[in-house]
C-alpha positions in Angstrom: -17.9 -23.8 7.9 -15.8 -21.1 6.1 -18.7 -20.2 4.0 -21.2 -20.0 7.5 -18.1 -17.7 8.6 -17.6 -15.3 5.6 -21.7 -14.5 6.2 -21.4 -14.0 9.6 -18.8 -11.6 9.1 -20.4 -9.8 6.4 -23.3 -9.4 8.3 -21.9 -7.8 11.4 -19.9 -5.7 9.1 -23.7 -4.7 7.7 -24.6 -3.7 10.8 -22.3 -1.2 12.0 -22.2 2.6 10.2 -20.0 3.8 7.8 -18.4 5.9 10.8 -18.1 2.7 13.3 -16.3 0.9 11.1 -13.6 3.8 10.7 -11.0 4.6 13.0 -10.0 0.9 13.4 -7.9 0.9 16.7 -6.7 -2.0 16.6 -2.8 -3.6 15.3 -3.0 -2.7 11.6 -0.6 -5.4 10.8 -2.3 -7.5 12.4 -5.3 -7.0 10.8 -3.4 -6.6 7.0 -1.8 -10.5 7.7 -5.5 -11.7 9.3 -7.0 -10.1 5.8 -4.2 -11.8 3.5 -4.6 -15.2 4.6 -8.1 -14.4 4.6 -8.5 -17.5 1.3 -10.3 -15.0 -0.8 -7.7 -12.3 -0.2 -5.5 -14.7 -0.6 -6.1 -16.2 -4.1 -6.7 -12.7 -5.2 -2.6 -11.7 -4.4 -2.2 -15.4 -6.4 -3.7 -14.0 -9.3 -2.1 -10.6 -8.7 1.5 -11.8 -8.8 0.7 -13.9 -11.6 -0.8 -11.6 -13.9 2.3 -8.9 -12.9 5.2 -11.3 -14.0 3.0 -12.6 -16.9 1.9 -9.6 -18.6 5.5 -7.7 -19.3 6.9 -7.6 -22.6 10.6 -8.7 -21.9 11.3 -8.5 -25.4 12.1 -4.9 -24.4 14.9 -5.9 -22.0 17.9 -5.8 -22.3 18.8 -9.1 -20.9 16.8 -11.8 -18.9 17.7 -14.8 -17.6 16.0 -17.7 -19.9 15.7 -19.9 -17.0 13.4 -17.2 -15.8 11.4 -17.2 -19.2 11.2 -21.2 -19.3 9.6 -20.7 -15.5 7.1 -18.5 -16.8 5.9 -20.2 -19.2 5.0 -23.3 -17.5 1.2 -24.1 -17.2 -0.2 -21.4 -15.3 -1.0 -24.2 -12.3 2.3 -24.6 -11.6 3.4 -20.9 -12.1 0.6 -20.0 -9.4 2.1 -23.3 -6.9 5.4 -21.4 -6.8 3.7 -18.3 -6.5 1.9 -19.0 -3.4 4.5 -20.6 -1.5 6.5 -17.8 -1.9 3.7 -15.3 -0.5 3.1 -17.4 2.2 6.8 -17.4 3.2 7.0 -12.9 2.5 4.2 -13.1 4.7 5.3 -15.5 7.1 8.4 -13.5 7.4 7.1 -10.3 8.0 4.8 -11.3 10.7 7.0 -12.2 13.3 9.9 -9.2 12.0 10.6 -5.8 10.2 13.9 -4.7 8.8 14.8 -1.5 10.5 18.1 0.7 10.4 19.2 4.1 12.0 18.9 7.4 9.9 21.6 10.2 11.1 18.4 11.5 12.9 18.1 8.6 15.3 14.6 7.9 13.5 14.3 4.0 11.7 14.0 3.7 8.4 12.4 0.4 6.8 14.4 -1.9 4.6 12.5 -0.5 1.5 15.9 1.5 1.1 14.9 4.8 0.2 13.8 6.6 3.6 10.1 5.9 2.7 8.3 5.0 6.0 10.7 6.6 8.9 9.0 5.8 12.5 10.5 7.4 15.2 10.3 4.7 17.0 12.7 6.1 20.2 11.6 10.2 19.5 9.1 12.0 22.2 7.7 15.5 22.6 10.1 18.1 21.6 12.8 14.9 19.6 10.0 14.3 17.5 10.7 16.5 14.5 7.4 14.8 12.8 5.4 14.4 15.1 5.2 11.0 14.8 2.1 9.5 17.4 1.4 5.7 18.0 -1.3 5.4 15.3 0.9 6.7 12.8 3.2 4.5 13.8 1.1 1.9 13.8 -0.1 3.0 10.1 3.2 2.9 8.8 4.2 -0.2 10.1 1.8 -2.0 8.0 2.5 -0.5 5.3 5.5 -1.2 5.0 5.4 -4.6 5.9 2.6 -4.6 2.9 6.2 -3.8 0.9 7.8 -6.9 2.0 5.4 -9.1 0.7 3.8 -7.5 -2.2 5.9 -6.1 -5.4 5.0 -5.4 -8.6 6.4 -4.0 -11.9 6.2 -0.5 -13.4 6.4 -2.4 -17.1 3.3 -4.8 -16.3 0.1 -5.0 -17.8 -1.0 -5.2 -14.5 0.2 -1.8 -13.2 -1.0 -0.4 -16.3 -4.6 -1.3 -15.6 -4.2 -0.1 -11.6 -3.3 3.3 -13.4 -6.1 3.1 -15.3 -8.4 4.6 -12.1 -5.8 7.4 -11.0 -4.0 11.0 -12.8 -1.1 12.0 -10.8 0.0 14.4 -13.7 -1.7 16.9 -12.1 -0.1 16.9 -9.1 1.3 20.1 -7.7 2.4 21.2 -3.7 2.1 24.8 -2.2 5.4 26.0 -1.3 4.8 25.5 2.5 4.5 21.9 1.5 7.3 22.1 -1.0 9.6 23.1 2.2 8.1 20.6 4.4 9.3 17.6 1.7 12.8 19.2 1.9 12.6 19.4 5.1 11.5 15.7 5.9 13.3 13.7 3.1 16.6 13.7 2.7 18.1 14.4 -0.8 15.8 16.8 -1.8 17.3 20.3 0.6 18.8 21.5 -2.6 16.1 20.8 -5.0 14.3 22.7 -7.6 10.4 23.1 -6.9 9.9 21.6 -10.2 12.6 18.8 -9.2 10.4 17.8 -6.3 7.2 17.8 -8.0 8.2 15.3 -10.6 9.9 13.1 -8.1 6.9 12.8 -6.2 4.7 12.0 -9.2 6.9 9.3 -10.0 6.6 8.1 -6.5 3.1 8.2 -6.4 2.3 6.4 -9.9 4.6 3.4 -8.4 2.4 0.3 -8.1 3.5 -0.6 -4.6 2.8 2.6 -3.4 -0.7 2.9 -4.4 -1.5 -0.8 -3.7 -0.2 -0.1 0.3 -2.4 3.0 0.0 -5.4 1.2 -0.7 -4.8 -1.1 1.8 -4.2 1.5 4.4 -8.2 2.8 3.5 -8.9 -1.2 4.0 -6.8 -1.4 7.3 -8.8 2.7 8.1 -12.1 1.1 8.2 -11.2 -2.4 10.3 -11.4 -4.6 7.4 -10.2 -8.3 8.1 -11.3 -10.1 5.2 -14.1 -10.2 1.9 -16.2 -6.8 3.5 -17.7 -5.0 0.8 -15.6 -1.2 -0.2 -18.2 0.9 -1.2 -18.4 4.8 -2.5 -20.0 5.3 0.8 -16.5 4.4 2.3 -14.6 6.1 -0.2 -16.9 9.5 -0.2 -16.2 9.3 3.9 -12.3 8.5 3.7 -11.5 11.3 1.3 -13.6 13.7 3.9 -11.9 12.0 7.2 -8.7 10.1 6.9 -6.4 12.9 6.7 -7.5 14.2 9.7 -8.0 11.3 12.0 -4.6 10.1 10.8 -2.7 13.4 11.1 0.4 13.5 9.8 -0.1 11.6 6.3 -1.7 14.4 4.8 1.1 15.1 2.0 0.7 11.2 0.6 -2.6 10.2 1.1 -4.9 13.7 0.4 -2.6 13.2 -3.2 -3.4 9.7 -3.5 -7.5 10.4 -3.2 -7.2 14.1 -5.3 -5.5 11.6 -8.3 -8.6 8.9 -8.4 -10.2 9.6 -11.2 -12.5 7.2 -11.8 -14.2 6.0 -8.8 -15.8 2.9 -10.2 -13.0 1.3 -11.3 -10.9 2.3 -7.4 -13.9 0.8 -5.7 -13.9 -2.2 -8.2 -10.1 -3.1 -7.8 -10.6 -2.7 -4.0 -12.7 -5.5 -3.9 -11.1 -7.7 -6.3 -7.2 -7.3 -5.5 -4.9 -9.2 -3.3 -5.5 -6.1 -0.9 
């Protein structure tokens, strides 16, 4: 029955354009939680997770707890048990509730902690300093409820190999951009041009980060579940999704300029817990 299921929906997928399937306008966490307990999707963030807390040298730490180590090092069944009932739970959790708290603008701020992802939830016409609309609200949303349940390590062999398809050292902002950062996040009003910059190529190269970008594409184009990502949807979202989205043009027209190896993007699209 799942099998008959997974055809069906590949070949109604099949049947609709490149430009039908974009512009989902439906819930996009909605559709992120229907895609991750999707049991393909699923299995895939198994062996994710697993392969992030498996593939960091800790002999470089400092300290870690050797209860920790012992865990690890169990047979990889058992690592992958644990593993799944505690996504199940992050995602169980974050579909029914997200963690917001006021900013001094009267704007939310998710509980990633750093100001990433302000909605302004209770801002209209001339109060919204952003601009913020329902979509992008929507967009954000699922992003950062993508945060709650997926985290991964800078030090992993994992990361290292989702780096492998993007350069962000080339990153650079005109100074109209430059001033709209300052003006948007807060620490950065006093901040050297150059200051900026490297802060924001650090926050790009994060793993979460780019993981939640790839599954904002995913969520761009109405994905649910196993549906093919091809070049044909990356060569169309690098020419549309800034400007059907609006207002993400800073984070996501960086993201696609720093791919730099399109087979390998489209690759881990289709095989990560995305």
């Amino acid at each position: 029955m799942l099998i008959e299921k997974i055809q069906q929906n590949k070949q109604e997928v099949s049947r609709k354009t490149i430009e039908e399937q974009a512009n989902y306008e439906g819930n996009h966490s909605l559709l992120m939680f229907e895609r991750l307990n999707n049991p393909v999707i699923f299995e895939q963030l198994v062996n994710d997770r697993y392969e992030d807390i498996t593939s960091i040298d800790y002999s470089k730490y400092e300290y870690v707890d050797p209860d920790y180590l012992k865990y690890l090092n169990r047979d990889e069944f058992f690592v992958k048990q644990d593993i799944k009932k505690e996504l199940k739970k992050a995602i169980d959790i974050a579909s029914k509730s997200t963690g917001f708290s006021y900013t001094k603008n009267g704007y939310f701020d998710s509980n990633k902690g750093d100001g990433t992802g302000n909605i302004g939830i209770l801002c209209s016409g001339a109060e919204n300093k952003y601009n913020e609309t329902a979509l992008s609200k929507n967009i954000t949303e699922a992003h950062e409820k993508g945060h709650n349940i997926r985290e991964y390590s800078i030090d992993s062999g994992f990361s290292k190999k989702l780096l492998e398809a993007f350069d962000f050292d080339n990153v650079s902002f005109s100074e109209n951009e430059l001033n709209e950062i300052r003006d948007m996040r807060n620490g950065y009003e006093d901040s050297s041009d150059e200051e900026i910059t490297e802060a924001f190529k650090e926050y790009f190269a994060y793993p979460w980060e780019i993981i939640e970008r790839m599954g904002q594409i995913k969520n761009y184009f109405g994905m649910s579940g196993i549906e093919e990502f091809t070049k044909e949807h990356l060569d169309y979202a690098r020419k549309n999704y800034v400007e059907d989205t609006g207002i993400y043009r800073l984070q996501i027209q960086t993201f696609f300029d720093s791919i730099i190896d399109d087979e390998k993007f489209i690759e881990k699209m289709n095989t990560l817990g995305i």
